[in-house]
VOPAGU-2260 file (C-alpha; in pm, 1 decimal, decimal comma):
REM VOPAGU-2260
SITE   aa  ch    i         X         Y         Z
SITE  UNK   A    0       0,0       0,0       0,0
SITE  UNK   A    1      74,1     332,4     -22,0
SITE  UNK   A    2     140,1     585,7     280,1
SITE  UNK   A    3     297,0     923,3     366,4
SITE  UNK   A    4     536,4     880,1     625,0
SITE  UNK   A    5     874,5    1031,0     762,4
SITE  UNK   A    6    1208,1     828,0     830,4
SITE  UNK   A    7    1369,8    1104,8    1072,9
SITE  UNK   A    8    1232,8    1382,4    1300,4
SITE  UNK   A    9    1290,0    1725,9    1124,1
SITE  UNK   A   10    1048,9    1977,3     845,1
SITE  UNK   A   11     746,1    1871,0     645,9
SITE  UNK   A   12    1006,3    1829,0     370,0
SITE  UNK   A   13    1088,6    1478,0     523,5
SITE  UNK   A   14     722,2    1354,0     448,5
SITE  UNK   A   15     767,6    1040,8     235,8
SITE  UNK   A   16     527,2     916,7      -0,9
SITE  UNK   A   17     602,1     586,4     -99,0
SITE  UNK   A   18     529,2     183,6     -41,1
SITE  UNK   A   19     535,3       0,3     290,1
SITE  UNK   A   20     369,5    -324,5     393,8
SITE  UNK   A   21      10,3    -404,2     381,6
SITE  UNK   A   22    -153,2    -431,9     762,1
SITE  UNK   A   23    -153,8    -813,7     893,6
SITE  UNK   A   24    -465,9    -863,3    1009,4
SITE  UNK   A   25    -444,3   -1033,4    1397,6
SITE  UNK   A   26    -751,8   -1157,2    1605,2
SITE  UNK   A   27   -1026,1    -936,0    1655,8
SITE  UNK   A   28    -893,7    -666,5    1387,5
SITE  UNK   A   29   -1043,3    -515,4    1092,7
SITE  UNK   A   30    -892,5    -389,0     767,7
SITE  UNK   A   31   -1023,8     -42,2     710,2
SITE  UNK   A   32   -1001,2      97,6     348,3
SITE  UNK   A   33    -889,6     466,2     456,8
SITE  UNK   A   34   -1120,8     740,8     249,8
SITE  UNK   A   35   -1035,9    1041,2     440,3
SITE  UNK   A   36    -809,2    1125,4     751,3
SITE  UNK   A   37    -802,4    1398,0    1013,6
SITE  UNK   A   38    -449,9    1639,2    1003,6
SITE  UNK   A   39    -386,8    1758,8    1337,8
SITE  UNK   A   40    -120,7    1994,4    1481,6
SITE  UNK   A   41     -13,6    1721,8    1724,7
SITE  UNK   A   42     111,5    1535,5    1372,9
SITE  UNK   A   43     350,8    1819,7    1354,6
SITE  UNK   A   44     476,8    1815,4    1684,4
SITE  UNK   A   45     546,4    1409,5    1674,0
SITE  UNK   A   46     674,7    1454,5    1316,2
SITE  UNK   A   47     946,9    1740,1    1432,1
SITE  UNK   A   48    1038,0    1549,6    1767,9
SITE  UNK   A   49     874,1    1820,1    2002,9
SITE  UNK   A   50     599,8    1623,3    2109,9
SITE  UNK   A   51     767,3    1401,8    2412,5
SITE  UNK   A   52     627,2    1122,6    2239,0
SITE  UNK   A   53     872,5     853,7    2165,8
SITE  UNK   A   54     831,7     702,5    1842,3
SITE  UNK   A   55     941,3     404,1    1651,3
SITE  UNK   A   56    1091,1     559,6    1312,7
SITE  UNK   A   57     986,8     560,7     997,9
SITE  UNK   A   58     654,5     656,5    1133,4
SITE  UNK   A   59     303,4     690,0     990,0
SITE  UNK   A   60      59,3     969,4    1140,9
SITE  UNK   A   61    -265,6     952,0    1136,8
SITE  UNK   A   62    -532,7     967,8    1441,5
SITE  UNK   A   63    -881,0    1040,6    1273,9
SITE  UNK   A   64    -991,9     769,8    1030,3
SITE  UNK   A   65   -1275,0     708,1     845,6
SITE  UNK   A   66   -1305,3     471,1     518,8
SITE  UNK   A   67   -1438,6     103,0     476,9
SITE  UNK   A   68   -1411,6    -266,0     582,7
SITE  UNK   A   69   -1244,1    -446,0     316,2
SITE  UNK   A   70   -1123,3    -738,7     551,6
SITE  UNK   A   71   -1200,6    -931,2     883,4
SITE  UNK   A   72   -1039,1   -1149,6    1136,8
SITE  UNK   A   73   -1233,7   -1472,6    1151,0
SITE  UNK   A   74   -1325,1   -1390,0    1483,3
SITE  UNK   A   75   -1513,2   -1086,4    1452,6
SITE  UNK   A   76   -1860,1   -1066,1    1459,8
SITE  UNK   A   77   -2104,3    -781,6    1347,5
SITE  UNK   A   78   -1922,5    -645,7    1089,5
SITE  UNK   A   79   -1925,8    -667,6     734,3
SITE  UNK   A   80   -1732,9    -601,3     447,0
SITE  UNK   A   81   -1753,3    -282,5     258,0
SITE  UNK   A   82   -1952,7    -146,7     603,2
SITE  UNK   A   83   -1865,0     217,1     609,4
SITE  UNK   A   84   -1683,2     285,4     964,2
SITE  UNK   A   85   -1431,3     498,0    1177,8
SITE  UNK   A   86   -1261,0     369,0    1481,8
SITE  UNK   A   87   -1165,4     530,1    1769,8
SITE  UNK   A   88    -849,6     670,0    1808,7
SITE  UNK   A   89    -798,5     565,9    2129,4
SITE  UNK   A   90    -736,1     200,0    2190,6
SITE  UNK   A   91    -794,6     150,0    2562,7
SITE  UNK   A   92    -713,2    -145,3    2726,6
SITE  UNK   A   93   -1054,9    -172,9    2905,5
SITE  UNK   A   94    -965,1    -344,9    3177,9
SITE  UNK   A   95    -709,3     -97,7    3414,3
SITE  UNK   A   96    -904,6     184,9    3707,2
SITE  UNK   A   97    -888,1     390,8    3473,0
SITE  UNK   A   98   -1070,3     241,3    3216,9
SITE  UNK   A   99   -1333,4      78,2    3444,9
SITE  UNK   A  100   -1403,4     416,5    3591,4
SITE  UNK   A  101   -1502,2     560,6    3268,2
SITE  UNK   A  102   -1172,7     770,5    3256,6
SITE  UNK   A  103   -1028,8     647,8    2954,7
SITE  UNK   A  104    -809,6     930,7    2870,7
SITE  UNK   A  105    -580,1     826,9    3189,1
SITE  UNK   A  106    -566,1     487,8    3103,1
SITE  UNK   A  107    -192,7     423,2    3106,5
SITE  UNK   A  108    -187,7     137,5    2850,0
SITE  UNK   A  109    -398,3     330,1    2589,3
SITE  UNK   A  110    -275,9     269,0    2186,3
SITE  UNK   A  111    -368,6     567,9    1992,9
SITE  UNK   A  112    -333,0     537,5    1590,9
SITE  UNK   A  113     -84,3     737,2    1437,1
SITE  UNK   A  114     121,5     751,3    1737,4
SITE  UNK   A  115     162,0     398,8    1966,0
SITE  UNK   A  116      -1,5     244,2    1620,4
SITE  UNK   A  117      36,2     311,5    1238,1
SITE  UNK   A  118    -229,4     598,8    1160,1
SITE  UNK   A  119    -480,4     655,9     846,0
SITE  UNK   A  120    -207,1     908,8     676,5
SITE  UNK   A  121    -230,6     534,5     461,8
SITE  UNK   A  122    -429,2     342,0     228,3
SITE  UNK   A  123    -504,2      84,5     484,5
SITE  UNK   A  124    -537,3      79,5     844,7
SITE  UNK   A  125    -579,4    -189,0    1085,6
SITE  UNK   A  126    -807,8    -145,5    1458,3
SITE  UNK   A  127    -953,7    -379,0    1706,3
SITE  UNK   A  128   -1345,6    -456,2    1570,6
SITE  UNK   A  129   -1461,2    -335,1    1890,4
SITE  UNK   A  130   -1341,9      35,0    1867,7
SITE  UNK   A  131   -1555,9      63,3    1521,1
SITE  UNK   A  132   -1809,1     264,3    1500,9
SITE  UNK   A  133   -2075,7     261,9    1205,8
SITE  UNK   A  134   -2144,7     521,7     994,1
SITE  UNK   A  135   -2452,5     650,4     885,4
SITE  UNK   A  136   -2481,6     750,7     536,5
SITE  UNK   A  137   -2551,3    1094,9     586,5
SITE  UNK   A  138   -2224,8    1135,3     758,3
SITE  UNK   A  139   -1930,6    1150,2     489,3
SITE  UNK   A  140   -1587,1    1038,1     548,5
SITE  UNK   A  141   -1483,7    1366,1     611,8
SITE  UNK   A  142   -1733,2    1481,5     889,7
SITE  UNK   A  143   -1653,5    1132,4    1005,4
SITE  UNK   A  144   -1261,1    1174,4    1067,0
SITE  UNK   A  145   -1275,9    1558,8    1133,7
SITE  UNK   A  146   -1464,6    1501,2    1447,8
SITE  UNK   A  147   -1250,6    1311,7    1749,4
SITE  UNK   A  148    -989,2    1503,8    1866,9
SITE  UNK   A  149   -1194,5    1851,2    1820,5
SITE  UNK   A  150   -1588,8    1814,8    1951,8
SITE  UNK   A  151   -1441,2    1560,3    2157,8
SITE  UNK   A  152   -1193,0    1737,3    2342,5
SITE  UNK   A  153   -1430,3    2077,9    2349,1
SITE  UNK   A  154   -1643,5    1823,0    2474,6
SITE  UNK   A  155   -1467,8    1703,4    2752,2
SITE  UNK   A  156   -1327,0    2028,6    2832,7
SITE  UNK   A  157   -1586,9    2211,9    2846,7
SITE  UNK   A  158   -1883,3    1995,9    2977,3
SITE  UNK   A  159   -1685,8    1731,9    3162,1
SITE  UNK   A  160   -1442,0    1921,7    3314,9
SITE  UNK   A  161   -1485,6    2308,4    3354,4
SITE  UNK   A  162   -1869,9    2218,8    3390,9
SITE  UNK   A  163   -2049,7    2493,3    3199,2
SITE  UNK   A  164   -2381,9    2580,3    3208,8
SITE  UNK   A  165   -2624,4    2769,0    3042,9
SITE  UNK   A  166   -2619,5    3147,5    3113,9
SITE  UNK   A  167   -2223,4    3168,6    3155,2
SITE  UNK   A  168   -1969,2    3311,0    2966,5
SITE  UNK   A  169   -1661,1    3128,1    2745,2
SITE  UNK   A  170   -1370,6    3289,6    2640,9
SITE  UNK   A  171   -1215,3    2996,6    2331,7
SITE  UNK   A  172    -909,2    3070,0    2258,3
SITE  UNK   A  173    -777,0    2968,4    1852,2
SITE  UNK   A  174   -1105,1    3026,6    1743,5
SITE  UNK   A  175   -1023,1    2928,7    1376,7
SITE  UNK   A  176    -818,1    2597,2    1455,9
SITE  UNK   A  177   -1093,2    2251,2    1440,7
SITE  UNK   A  178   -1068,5    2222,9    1838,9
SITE  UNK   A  179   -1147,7    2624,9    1864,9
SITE  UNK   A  180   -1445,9    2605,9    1614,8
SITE  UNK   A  181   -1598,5    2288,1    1758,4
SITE  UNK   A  182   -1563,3    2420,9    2112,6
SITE  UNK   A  183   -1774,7    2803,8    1979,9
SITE  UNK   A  184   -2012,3    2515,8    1891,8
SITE  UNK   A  185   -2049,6    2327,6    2221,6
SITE  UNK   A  186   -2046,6    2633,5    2410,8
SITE  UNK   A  187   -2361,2    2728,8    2194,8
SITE  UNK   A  188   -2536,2    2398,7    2255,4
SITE  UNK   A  189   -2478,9    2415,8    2640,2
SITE  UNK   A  190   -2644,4    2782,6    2617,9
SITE  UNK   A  191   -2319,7    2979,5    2729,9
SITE  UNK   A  192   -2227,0    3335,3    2560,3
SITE  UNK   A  193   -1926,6    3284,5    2383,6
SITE  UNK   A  194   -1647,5    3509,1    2295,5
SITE  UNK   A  195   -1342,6    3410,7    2019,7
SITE  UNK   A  196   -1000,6    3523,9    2004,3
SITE  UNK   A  197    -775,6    3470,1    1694,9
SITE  UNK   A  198    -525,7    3605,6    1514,5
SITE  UNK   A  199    -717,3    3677,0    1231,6
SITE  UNK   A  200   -1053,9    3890,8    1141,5
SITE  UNK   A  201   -1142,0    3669,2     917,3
SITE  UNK   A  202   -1136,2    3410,4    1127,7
SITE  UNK   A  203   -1325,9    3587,1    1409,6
SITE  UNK   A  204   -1627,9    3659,4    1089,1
SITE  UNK   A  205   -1644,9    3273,4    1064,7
SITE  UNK   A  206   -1647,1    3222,9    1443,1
SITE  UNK   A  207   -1952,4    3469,9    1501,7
SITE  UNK   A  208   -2097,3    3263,9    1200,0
SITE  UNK   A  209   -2060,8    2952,5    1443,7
SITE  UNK   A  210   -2237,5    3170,8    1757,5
SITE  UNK   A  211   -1947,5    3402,3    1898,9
SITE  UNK   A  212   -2099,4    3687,8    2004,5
SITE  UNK   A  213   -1785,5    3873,7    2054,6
SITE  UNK   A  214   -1447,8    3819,5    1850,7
SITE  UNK   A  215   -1106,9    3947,3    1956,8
SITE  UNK   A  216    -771,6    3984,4    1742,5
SITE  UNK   A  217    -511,0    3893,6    1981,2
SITE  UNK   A  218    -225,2    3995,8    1747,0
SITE  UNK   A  219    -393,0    4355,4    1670,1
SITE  UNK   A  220    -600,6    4406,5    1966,2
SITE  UNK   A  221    -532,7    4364,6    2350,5
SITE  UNK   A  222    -666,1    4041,1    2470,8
SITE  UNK   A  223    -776,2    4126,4    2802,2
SITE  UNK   A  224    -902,8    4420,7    2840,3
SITE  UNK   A  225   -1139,3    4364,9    2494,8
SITE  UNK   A  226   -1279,9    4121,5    2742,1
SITE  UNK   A  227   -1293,7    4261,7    2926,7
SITE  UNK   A  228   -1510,4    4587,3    2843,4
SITE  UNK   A  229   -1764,8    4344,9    2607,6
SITE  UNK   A  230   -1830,8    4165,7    3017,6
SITE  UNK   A  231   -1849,8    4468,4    3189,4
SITE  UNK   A  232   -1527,8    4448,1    3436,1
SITE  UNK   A  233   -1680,3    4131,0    3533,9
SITE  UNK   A  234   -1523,4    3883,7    3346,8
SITE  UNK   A  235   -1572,1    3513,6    3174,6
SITE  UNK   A  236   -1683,0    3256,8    3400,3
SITE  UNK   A  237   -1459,4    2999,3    3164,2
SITE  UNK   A  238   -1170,4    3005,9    2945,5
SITE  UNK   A  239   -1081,4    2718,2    2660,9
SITE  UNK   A  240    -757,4    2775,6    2604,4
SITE  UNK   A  241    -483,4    2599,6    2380,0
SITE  UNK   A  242    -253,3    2822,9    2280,9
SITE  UNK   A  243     -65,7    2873,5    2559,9
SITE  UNK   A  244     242,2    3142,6    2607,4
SITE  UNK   A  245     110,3    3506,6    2653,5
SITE  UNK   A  246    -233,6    3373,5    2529,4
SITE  UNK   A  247    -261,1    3243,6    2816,7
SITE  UNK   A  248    -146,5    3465,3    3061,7
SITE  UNK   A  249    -367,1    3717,1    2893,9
SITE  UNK   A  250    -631,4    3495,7    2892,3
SITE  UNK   A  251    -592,7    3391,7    3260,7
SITE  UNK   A  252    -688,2    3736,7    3316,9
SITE  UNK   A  253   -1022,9    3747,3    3139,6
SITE  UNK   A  254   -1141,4    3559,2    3429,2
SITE  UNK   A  255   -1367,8    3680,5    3695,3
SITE  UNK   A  256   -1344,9    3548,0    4055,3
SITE  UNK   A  257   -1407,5    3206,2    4095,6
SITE  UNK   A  258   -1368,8    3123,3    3723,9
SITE  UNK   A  259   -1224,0    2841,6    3549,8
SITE  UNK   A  260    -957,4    2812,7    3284,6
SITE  UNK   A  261    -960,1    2471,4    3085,9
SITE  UNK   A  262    -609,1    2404,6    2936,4
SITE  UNK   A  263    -564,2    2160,2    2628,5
SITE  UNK   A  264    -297,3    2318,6    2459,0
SITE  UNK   A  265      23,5    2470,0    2467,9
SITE  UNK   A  266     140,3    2526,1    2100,8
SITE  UNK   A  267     238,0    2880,1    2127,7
SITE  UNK   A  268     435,0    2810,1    2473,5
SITE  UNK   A  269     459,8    2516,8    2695,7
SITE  UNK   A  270     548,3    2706,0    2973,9
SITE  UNK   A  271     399,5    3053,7    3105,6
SITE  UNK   A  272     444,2    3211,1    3426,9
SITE  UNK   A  273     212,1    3193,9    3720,0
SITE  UNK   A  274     120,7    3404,2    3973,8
SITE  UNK   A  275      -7,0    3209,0    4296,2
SITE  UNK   A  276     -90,4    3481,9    4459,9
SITE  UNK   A  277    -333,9    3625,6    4204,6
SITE  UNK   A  278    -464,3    3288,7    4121,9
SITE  UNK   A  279    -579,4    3210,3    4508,7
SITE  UNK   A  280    -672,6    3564,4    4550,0
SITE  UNK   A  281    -933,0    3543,6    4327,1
SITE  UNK   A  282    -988,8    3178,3    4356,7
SITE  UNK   A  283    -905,4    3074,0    4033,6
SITE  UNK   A  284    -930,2    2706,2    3871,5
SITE  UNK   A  285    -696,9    2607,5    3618,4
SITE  UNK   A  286    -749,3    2260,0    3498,2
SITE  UNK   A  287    -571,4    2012,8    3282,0
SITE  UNK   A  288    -739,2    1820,6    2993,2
SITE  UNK   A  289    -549,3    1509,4    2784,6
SITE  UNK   A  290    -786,5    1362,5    2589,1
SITE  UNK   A  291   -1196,4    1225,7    2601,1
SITE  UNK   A  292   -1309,3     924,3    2701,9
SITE  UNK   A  293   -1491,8     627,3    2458,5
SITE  UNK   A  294   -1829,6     768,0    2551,7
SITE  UNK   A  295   -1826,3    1131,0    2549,8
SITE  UNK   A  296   -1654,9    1022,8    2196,0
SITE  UNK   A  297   -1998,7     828,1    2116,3
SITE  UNK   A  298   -2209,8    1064,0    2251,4
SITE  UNK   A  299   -2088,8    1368,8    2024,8
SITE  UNK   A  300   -2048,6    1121,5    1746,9
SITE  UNK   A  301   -2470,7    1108,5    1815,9
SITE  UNK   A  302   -2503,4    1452,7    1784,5
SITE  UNK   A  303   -2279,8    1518,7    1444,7
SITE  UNK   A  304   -2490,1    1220,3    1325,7
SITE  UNK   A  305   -2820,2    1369,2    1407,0
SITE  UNK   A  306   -2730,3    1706,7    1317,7
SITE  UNK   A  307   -2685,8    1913,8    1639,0
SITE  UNK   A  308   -2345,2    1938,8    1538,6
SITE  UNK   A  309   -2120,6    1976,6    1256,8
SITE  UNK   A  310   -1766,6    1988,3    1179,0
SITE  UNK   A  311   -1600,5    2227,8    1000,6
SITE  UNK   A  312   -1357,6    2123,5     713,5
SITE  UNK   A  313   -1091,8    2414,4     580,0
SITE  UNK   A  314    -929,7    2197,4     301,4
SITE  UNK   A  315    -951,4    1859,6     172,4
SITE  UNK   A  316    -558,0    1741,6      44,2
SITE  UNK   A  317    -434,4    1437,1    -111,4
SITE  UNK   A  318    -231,9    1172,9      68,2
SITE  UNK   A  319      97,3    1227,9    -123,4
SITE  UNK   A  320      21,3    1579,7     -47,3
SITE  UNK   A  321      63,0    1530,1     370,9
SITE  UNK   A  322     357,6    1790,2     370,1
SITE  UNK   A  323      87,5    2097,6     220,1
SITE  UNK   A  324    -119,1    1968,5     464,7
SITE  UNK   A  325     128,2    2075,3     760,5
SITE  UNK   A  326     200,5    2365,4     600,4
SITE  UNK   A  327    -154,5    2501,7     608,8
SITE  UNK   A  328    -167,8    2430,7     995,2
SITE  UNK   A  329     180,5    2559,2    1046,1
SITE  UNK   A  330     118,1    2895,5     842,0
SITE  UNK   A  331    -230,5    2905,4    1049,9
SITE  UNK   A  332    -430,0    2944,8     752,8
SITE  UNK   A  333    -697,2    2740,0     815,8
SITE  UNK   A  334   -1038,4    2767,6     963,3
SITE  UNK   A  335   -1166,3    2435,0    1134,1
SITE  UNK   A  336   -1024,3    2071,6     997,8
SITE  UNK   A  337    -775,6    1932,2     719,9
SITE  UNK   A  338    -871,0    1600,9     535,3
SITE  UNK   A  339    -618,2    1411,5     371,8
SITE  UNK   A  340    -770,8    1167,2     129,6
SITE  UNK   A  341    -563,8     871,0     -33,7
């Protein structure tokens, strides 16, 4: 098969599209034709050795998938060939704490694809039949592997975590990245006013398209006292942020007393100063967010299927194309998800 892959950690110049081996099929796995594949900015970090994930070079990248069964271990049951499916990224071992309690994210023997696991930046991809899920045809492949790792983390971050309710108001950071426009979404849905910051006006016109109410140019404008003045002096109850450097300290600052920051993100600095004495003056919450469990993953996957919500997709590029791809994520360009397609 073919698959775009690098041999070395480095630029988007060492993406390699050429032949490797077809997936072996082991028991319990399926062989998913791959139609379309989710880009994500964590592909960059793993592909330019910044991510503190250790990986087995060369190296195929790939989280979101979405495509077809073309082949079955004799042991699975319930699926069919030439079903249309996408697996979960996240291949939990089911049986740790973790896992039993519903926390899947923490689960310290988890497999994601196109990081522990060859990812859909392929032809082919292998998963375990039980992380498939089916999809509807009114759901393309697209929508289908655009939706994970953004409504699901927004998801979990937002609901799960920073708990927000109806009548409060969300600060999401990145506004125009798929994460950023999915969370402007779930804010919406949970009734909360939201305001978006980006780097980019046109991106803040698509975010009030989405429900912002407010939009904020953090490169042009000053972050927190915009917020400030649109709440009054008061402040947003909650801020979605995954930027990170002086986004976030700026950002920090949006909040009123007693309001929660949800991190998820650090792209634009890993490491920002903190001041504890602020913080536990006003009795700040800042709270950490990996990843979503299996069934806030099936829950949104409900509500893209039934309409509620849907993803937003920038560019679709071809597989032998997976370096542009980068490039649009790295220059920022985009608004909401990449799709590669083999």
């Amino acid at each position: 098969m073919k698959a775009a892959r690098f041999h070395e950690y480095g630029g988007r110049d060492l993406m390699v599209y050429e032949d490797v081996p077809d997936p072996v099929l082991g028991s319990g796995e399926v062989l998913i034709r791959v139609r379309a594949t989710g880009v994500n900015h964590v592909d960059i970090d793993l592909r330019n050795g910044s991510s503190r994930f250790p990986l087995k070079l060369p190296h195929i990248l790939g989280l979101e998938v979405a495509g077809e069964v073309v082949d079955l271990a004799p042991d699975v049951v319930g699926l069919s060939v030439n079903s249309r499916v996408t697996p979960l990224y996240q291949i939990n071992c089911r049986s740790c704490r973790f896992c039993v309690e519903g926390e899947h994210s923490l689960c310290r023997n988890t497999k994601l694809l196109g990081l522990h696991l060859p990812g859909g930046y392929a032809e082919y991809v292998k998963v375990p039949a039980w992380c498939v899920l089916p999809l509807p045809d009114r759901v393309s492949y697209g929508e289908a592997a655009a939706f994970q790792t953004t409504f699901g983390t927004a998801w979990h971050s937002l609901i799960s975590r920073a708990l927000l309710r109806a009548g409060e108001t969300v600060l999401v950071s990145a506004a125009g990245s798929g994460v950023g426009s999915a969370a402007i979404q779930i804010a919406g849905l949970a009734g909360a006013i939201v305001i978006a910051s980006a780097g980019d006006d046109r991106k803040l016109d698509r975010a009030r398209e989405l429900g912002a109410s407010f939009g904020v140019n953090y490169r042009t404008q000053d972050l927190t006292q915009e917020v400030l003045a649109f709440t009054g002096s008061e402040g947003v109850d909650v801020v979605f942020e995954h930027v990170g450097g002086e986004v976030f300290s700026k950002s920090l600052k949006t909040l009123r007393p007693n309001g929660r920051l949800v991190v998820v993100g650090g792209h634009g600095g890993e490491i920002v100063p903190l001041d504890l004495i602020t913080l536990f003056r006003n009795q700040w919450t800042v709270i950490g967010c990996q990843r979503q469990t299996e069934g806030e993953l099936r829950a949104v996957f409900e509500l893209i299927r039934q309409g509620i919500l849907k993803t937003v997709i920038h560019a679709v590029v071809p597989l032998e194309e997976a370096a542009e791809a980068h490039r649009i994520l790295e220059e920022r360009e985009h608004f909401g998800k990449v799709i590669l397609r083999p």
